[in-house]
ZATORTI-523046 format. One record per residue (C-alpha): x, z negated, y negated. Coordinates in Angstrom, 1 decimal, padded with zeros to 4 digits. Example, Ala and Ser with C-alpha at 12.3 -4.5 7.8 and 13.67 -1.06 7.14 Angstrom:
2
+--------+--------+--------+
|      X |      Z |      Y |
+--------+--------+--------+
|  012.3 | -007.8 |  004.5 |
|  013.7 | -007.1 |  001.1 |
+--------+--------+--------+
***
This chain:
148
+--------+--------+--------+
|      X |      Z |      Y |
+--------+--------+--------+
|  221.2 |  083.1 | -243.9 |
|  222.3 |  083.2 | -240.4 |
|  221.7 |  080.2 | -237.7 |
|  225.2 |  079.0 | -238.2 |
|  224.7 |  078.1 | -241.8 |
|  226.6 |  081.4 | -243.0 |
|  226.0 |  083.7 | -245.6 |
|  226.7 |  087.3 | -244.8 |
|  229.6 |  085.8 | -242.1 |
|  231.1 |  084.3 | -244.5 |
|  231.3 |  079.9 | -244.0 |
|  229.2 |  078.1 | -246.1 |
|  231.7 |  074.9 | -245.3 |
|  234.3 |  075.2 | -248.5 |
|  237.9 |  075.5 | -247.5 |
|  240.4 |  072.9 | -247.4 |
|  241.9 |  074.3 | -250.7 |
|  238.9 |  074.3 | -252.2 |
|  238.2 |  070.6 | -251.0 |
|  241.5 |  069.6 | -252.2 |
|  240.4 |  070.6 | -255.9 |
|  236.9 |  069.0 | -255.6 |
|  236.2 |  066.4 | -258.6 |
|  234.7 |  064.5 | -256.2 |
|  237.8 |  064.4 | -253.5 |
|  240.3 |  063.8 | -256.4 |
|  242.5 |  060.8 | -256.9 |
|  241.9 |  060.5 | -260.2 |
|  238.1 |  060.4 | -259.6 |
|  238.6 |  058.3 | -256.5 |
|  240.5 |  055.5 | -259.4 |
|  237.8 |  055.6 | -261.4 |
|  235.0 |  055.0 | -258.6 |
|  232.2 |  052.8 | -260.0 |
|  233.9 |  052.4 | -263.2 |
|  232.2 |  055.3 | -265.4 |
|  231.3 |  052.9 | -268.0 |
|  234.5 |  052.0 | -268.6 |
|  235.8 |  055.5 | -268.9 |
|  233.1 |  055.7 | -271.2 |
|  234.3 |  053.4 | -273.3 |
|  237.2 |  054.3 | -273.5 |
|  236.9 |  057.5 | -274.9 |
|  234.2 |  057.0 | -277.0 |
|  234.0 |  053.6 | -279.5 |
|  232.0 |  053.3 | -282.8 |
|  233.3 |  051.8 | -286.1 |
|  231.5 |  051.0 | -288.3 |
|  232.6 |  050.0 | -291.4 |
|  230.9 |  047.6 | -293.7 |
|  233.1 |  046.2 | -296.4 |
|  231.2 |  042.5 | -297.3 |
|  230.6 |  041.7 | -293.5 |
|  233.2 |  039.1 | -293.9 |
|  231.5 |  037.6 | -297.0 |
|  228.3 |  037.5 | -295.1 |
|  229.7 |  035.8 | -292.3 |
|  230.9 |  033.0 | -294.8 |
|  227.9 |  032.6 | -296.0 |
|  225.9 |  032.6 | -293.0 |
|  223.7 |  035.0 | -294.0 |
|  221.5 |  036.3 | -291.4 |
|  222.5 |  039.9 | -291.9 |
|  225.7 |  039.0 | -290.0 |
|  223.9 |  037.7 | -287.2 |
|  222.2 |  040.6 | -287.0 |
|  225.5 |  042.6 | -287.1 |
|  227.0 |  039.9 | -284.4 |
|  223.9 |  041.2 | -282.4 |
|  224.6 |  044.1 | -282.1 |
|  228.4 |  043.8 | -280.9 |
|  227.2 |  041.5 | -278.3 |
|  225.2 |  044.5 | -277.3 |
|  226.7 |  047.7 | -277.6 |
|  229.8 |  047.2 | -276.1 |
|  232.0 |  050.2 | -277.6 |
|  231.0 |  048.6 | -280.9 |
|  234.0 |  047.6 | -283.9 |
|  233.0 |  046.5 | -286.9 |
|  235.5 |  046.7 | -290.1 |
|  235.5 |  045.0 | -293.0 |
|  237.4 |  043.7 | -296.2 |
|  238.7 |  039.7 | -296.2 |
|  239.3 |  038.3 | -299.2 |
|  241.7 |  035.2 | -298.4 |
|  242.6 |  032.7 | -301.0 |
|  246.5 |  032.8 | -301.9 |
|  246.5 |  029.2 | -303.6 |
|  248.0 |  030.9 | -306.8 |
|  244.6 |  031.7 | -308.9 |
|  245.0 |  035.3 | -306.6 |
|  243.4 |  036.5 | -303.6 |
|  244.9 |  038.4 | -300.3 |
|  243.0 |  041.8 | -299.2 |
|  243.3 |  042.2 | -295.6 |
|  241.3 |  045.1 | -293.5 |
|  240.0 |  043.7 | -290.4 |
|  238.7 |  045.1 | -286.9 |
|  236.5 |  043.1 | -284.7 |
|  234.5 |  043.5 | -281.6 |
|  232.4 |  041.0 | -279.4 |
|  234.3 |  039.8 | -276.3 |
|  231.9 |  039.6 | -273.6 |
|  234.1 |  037.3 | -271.5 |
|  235.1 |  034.8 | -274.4 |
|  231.5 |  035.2 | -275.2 |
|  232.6 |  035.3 | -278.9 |
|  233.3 |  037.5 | -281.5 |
|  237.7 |  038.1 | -281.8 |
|  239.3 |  040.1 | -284.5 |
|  241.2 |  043.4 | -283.2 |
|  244.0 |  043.9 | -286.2 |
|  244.6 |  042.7 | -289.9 |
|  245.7 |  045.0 | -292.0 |
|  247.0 |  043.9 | -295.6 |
|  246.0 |  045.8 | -298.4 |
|  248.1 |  046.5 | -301.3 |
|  245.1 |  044.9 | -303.9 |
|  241.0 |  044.9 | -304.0 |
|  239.2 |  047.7 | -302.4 |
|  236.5 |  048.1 | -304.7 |
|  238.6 |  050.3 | -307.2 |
|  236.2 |  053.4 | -308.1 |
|  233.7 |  054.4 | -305.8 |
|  232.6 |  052.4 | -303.1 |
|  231.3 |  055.1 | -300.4 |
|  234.5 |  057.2 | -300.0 |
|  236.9 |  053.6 | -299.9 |
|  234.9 |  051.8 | -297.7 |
|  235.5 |  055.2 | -295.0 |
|  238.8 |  055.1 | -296.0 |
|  239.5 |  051.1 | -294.7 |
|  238.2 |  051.4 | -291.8 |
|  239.2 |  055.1 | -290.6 |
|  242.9 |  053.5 | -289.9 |
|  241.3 |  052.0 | -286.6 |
|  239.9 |  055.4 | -285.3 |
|  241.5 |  057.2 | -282.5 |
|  240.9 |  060.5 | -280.8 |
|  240.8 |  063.7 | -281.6 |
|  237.5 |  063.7 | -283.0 |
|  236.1 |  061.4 | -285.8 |
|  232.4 |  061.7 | -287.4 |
|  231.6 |  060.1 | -290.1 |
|  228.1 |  059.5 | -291.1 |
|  226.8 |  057.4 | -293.9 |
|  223.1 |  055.5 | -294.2 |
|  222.0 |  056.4 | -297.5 |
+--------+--------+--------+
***
């Protein structure tokens, strides 16, 4: 290295072109300044789908809390599950529902309804309960990954 900072006479400053199409020059990078968590979240959110949520929240069971918990936590967390709402004609309405924890309203708040044409539970639980709550993915990725 020469005394100039050079390399073989060539500038080790980059040229303007080359600034121009530096990530760190760019407008779009410049929008985003001190908001990398956002774009985070953005692009990447996790649903997780868990078909009696609703009926636990009902009946205050504490495995709800533990699921409120960890919306009020993690952000980029949805939770989906099946309500079961009383028609007032011996029948019941079966909606899909997405909901996250709003950090401002400090309270959980319900994304979309979906009604369903009859009770989830048909055959097998596993591949239905994907199947509800892969309508509120986006992206052109999805992983799906169950506990047992």
């Amino acid at each position: 290295m020469r005394h100039d900072g050079s390399i073989d006479g060539l500038s080790s400053e980059r040229s303007p072109s080359l600034r121009r199409l530096s990530r760190a020059d760019s407008f779009v990078s410049m929008l985003f300044k001190g908001h990398e968590h956002g774009t985070a979240l953005i692009k990447f959110t996790y649903v997780v789908a868990c078909q009696i949520y609703g009926t636990q929240k009902a009946k205050k069971d504490p495995h709800a809390k533990k699921i409120l918990y960890l919306m009020k936590n993690n952000e980029a967390l949805r939770v989906a599950y099946v309500d079961e709402v009383p028609t007032g004609r011996d029948e019941n309405g079966y909606y899909s529902v997405l909901v996250k924890y709003d950090q401002k309203l400090e309270r959980e708040v319900e994304i979309y309804r979906v009604k369903l044409p009859g009770p989830l539970k048909l055959g097998e639980g596993k591949p239905e309960n994907h199947n509800h709550a892969f309508i509120f993915t986006r992206g052109d990725a999805v992983q799906t990954i169950d506990v047992n």
